[in-house]
N, C-alpha and C positions, 0 to 999 in steps of 0.2 A: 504493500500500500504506500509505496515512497510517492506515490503520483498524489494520494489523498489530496485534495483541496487548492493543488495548484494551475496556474493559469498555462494552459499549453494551446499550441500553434501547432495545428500539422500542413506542413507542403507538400502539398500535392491531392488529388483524388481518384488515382489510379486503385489496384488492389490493392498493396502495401499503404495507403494512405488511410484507405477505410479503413483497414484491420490497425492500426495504431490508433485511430480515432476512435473505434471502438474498444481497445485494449483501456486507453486513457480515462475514454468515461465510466467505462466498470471498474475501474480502479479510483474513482471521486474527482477524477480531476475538470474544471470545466475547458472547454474544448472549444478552438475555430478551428477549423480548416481554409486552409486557401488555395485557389487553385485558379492558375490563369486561363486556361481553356472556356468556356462557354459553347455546350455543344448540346445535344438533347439528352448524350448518351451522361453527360457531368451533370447537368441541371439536374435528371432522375436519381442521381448517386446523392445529387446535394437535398432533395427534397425526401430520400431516403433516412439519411443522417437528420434532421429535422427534428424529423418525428419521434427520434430517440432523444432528443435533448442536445444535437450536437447544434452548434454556431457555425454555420458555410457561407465565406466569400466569394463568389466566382467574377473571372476580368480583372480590368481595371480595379476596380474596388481589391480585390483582394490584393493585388501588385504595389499599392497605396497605404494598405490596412495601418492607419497609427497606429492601434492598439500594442501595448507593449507587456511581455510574457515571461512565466518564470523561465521555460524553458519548450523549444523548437524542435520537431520533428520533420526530419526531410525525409522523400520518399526516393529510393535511387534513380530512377530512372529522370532524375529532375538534374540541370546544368547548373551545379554552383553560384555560377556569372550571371543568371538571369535577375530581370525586373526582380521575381517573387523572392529570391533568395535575398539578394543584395537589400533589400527594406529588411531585415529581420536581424543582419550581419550589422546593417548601420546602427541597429538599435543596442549591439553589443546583448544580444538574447544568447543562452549557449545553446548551440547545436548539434542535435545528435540522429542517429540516422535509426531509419526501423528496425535494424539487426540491431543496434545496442540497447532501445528500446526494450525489445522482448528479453533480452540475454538479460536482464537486470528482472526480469519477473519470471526467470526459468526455474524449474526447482531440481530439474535434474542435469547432470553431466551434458555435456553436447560434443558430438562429431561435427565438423567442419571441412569441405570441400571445396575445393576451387580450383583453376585450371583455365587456358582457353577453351579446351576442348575435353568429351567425356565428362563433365560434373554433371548432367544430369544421367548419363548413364552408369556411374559408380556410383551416384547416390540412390537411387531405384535399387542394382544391385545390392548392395550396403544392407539397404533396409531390409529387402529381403530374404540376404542369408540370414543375418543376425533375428529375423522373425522366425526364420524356419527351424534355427539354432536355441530358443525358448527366451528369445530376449524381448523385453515391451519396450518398443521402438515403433518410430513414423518419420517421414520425409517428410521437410518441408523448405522454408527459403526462396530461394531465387529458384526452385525449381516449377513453381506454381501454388502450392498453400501460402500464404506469407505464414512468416514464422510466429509475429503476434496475433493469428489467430490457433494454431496449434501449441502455444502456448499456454493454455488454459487447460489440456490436456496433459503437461508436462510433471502433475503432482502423481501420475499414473503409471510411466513411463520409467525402464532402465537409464535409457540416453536418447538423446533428439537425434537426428543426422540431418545436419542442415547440407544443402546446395549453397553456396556464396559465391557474390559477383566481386567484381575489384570497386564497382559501384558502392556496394551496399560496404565494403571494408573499407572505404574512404572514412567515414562516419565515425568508427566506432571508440573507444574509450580505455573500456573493462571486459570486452571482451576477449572468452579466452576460452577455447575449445580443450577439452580433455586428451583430444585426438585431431591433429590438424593435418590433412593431405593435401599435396600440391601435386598436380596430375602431368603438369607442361606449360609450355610458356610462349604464345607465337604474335607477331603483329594482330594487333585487334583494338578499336575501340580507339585508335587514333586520331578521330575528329573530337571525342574528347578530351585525351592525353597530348602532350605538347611533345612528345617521343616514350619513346620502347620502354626509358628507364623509370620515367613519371606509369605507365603502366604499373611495370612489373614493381615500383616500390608500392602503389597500393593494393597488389596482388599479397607483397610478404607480410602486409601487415596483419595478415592473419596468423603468423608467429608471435606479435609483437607482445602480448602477457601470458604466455606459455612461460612453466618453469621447469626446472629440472626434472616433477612429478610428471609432466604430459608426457606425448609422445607424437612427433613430426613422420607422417608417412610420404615418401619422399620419393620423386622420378629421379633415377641416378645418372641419367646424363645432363642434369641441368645444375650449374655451379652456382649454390647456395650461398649466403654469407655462413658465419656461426649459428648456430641454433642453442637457447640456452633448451628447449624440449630434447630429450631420447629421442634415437631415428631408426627407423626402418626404411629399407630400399628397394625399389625394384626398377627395375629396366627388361626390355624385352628385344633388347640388343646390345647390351652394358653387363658382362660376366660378375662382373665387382660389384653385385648387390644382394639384398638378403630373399629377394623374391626373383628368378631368373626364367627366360622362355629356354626350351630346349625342344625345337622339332615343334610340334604341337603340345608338347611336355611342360607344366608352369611345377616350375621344383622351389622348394625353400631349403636354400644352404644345402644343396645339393639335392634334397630329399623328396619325392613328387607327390605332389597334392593334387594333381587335376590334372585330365586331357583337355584341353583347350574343345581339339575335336568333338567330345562327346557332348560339347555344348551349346546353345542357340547363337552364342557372342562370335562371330566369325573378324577376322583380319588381327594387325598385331596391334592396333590402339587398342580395339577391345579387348585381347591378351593384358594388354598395362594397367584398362579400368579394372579385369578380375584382380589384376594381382593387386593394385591399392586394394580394391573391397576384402581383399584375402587380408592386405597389412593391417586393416583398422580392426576385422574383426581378431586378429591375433594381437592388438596392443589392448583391445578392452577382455582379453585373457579367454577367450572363446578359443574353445579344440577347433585345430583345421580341419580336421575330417569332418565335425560337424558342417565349418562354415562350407567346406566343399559339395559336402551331401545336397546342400541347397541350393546350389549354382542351377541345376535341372533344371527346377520350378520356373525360372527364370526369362523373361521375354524380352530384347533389348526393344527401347519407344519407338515410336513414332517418327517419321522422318529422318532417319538416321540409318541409312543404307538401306531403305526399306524397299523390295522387290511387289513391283504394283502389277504389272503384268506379261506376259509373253505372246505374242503377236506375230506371225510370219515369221517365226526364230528371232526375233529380236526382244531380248529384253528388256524393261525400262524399271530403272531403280530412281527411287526418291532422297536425294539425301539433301532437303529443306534445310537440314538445320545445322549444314555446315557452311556459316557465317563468314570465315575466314579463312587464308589459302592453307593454312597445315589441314584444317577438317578438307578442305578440298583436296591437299594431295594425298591424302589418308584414301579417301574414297577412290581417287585414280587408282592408286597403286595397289587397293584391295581387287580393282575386277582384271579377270583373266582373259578380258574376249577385249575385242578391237571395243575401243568408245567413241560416241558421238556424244561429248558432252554441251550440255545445258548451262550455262553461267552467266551472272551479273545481276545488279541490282544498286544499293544502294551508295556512293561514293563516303565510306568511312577514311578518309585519310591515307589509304597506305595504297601501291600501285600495284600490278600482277606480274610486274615482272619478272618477282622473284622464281616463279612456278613455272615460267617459259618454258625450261627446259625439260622438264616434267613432259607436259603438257606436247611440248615436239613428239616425244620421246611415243608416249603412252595413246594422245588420243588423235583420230582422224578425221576427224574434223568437230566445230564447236558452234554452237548457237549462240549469241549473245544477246541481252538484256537487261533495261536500266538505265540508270543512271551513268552507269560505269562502260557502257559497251563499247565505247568507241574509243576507250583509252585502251580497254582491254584486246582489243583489233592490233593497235598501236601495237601492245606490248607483246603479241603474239606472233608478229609474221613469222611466218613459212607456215602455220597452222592455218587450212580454210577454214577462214571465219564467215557466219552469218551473219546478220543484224535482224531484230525483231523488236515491235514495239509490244508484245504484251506477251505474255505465258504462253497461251494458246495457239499461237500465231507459232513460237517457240517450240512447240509440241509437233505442230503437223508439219513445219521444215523439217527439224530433226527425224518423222515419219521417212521424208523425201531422201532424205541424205544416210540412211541409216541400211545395210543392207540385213539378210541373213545371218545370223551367229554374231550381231554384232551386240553393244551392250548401250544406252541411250542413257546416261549418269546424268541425273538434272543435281549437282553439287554449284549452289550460286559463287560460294565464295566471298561472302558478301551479305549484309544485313537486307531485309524484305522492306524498311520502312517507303522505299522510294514506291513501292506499289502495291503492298498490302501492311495491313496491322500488326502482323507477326509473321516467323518461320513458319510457324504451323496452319496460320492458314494460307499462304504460299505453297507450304506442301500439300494442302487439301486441294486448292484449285488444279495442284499439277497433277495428279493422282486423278484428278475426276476428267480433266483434258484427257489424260491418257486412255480411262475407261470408255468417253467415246468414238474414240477412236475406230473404223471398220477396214479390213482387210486388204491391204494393196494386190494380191497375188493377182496375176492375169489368169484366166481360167478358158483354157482352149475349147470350142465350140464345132 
């Protein structure tokens, strides 16, 4: 009850916004929100919160709000620099973010994940070995629950296993996971970051009040500072760790825990997310055979290499929700058949060059779209490129350009906001293009 009776601001009225503003109020404290948008989909949210007793700015008004607060709640997905922050910053109000919010009204241990790439699929795994292993546990964070609403669940609960952004670790204070895993590190999120290193310092800060008692699970080809947390390591092409790939073999310090093969997780990033989920469940002292027995049950999400259909021998895989070019060269360098890929979208800061050669190497030609398509042209010659102005359009060239035995990878590379709301529904409309799709073969008469 540290919230009892004081005056709080929450920024923003996204998911994470409502769920702190509802954490807040049931905690006694009285509440605004403020939110620059004005939309029908924000007025319904704001006329929602109303009715519970909450206080909602929207616009101007809120971008303006004199009112002045014990203490500020920002929602990650909000810019620092903007209008709504800077009134709050001028007021010298302190600021803190929706993950240190909940983490100060948690009652149990927490895991913590993050990474460019894989934190939603190690967190889903995670949760679900250590459930099938007899642990009371749930996912939540930057994976879709926000965390101050599964927080109220937490007096119930072993340990939380949050998903965390570099967004949401910008913010935080006090907090401090039991068990903290870093998955990888690739350009991303560069239109907010000013370079690589402004990233990746608020990526480690989720080391930042770990003590000697935690324990740091750790990708072993990526050069850490000191950790004062215990570490465990794996790589799945780095010998020198304490979780190692061998063949389709994932061994610990020589010793084998699990065929890769006998599982739904296919290529080697998802080899790395098993072996983190194998490290966390061995640093909260769970048998590996257990955590292993559980891998089975196991379904990796949505949008993430996901096989939608087969058509005239060609097959078309979905992988929405690789954002950035490591999730994209992950996804090339997993398919074994000739590609036509699918790419572009949203201009985040960083260029495609780096993938070029991949990309000669691997695919036969590429469709492009977005924002970014014409830099990515650019940075591709010798690759036949397309251009497309929408998904669709996107779907039936690649039909055209796609022969027999080939594989049609829609991996953007890149964020969806330039033309839809999210990865996922980017992956839904690509996935429904695809299903209608009807049969090119010629049929002799």
């Amino acid at each position: 009850m540290i919230y009892s009776g004081k005056n709080a601001v929450v920024l923003g009225l996204g998911h994470s916004g409502q769920a702190a503003a509802m954490l807040l109020h049931e905690e006694g404290a009285f509440v605004t929100v403020c939110e620059s948008q004005e939309s029908d989909e924000t007025r319904a949210r704001a006329g929602s919160l109303r009715l519970r007793g909450v206080n909602v700015l929207l616009g101007a008004e809120a971008e303006s709000d004199p009112a002045r607060y014990d203490i500020a709640v920002i929602s990650p997905g909000i810019d620092p620099g903007v209008p709504l922050v800077r009134n709050v910053v001028a007021k010298e109000i302190p600021v803190i973010g929706e993950l240190e919010l909940a983490f100060t009204e948690c009652s149990c241990p927490v895991v913590a994940i993050t990474g460019t790439n894989g934190k939603t699929t190690t967190t889903e795994l995670t949760t679900s070995i250590l459930q099938h292993a007899g642990v009371r546990t749930m996912a939540s964070g930057n994976i879709g629950l926000p965390f101050s609403t599964a927080v109220r669940q937490s007096h119930e609960l072993d340990v939380m296993v949050l998903e965390v952004s570099s967004f949401q670790l910008e913010t935080i204070r006090t907090f401090r996971p039991q068990v903290a895993a870093w998955l990888n590190l690739s350009p991303n999120h560069l239109d907010r970051y000013s370079g690589m290193s402004d990233y990746r310092a608020a990526k480690l800060r989720i080391f930042e009040n770990q003590t000697a008692d935690d324990i740091a699970v750790l990708n072993a080809i990526n050069d850490l500072p000191p950790l004062a947390a215990r570490t465990v390591t794996f790589s799945a092409v780095e010998g020198a760790a304490d979780f190692t790939l061998d063949g389709t073999l994932i061994r610990y310090r020589g010793n084998p825990v699990i065929d890769q093969g006998a599982t739904s997780l296919a290529g080697v990033h998802n080899a790395e997310n098993l072996m983190a989920a194998l490290g966390i469940g061995l640093s909260l002292h769970v048998d590996l055979e257990k955590l292993a027995a559980g891998v089975g049950g196991y379904a990796p999400p949505s949008h993430r290499c996901e096989f939608v259909r087969e058509l005239d021998g060609i097959s078309w895989i979905n992988d929405s929700k690789a954002t950035n070019l490591d999730a994209m060269e992950k996804a090339i360098r997993s398919q074994d058949r000739p590609v036509v890929l699918i790419a572009g979208g949203k201009d985040k800061g960083f260029e495609f060059d780096a993938i070029a050669p991949v990309v000669r190497e691997r695919v036969r030609a590429a469709v492009l779209i977005g924002e970014m398509k014409e830099r990515i042209a650019k940075s591709w010659r010798g690759v036949d490129c397309a251009k497309c102005g929408s998904l669709e359009e996107a779907v039936g060239c690649a039909q055209t350009l796609a022969e027999s035995g080939d594989v049609v990878l829609f991996s953007p590379g890149t964020s969806s906001f330039d033309m839809f709301r999210n990865y996922g529904e980017r992956g839904n409309h690509f996935k429904s293009a695809v299903q209608q799709l009807s049969s090119q073969k010629k049929t002799n008469i």
